[in-house]
N, C-alpha and C positions, 0 to 999 in steps of 0.2 A: 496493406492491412487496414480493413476500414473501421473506425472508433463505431462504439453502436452506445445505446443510450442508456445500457448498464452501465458500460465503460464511461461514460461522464458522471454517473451515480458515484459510484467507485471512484473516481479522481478526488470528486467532493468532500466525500467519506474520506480520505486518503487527505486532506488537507486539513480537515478539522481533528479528527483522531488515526493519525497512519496507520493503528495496528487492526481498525478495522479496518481501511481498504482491502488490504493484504491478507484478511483473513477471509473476505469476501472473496476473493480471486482466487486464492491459493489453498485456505483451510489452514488447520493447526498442524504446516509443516515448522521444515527447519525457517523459511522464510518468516514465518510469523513471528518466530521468535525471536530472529535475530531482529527483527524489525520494532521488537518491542524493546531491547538493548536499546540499539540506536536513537531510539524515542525517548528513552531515558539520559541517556546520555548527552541527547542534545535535540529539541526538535525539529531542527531542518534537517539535519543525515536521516531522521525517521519519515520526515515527508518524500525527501531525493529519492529514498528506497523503497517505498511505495510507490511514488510515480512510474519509479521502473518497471517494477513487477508486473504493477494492469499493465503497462504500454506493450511490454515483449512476451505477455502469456496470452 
């Protein structure tokens, strides 16, 4: 799977605010949301779970 240079935008985005990356990727699923939990609750579970989602969609 080759990274392309949306996907480094999105990492970016995804490190400074997680719940955009994620919403860039994915849109306002269950992902976004749960990702905005996560964010809240702590913010490295909110980056880790970003990272995932660009890397495996």
């Amino acid at each position: 799977m080759a990274v392309t240079c949306s996907d480094i935008i999105k990492l970016i985005c995804a490190f400074f605010l997680p719940p955009l990356g994620v919403f860039l990727e994915s849109g306002c699923t269950g992902a976004f949301w749960l990702n905005i939990l996560l964010t809240i609750l702590g913010y490295i579970p909110g980056i880790i779970h970003a990272v995932y989602i660009i890397i495996t969609r």
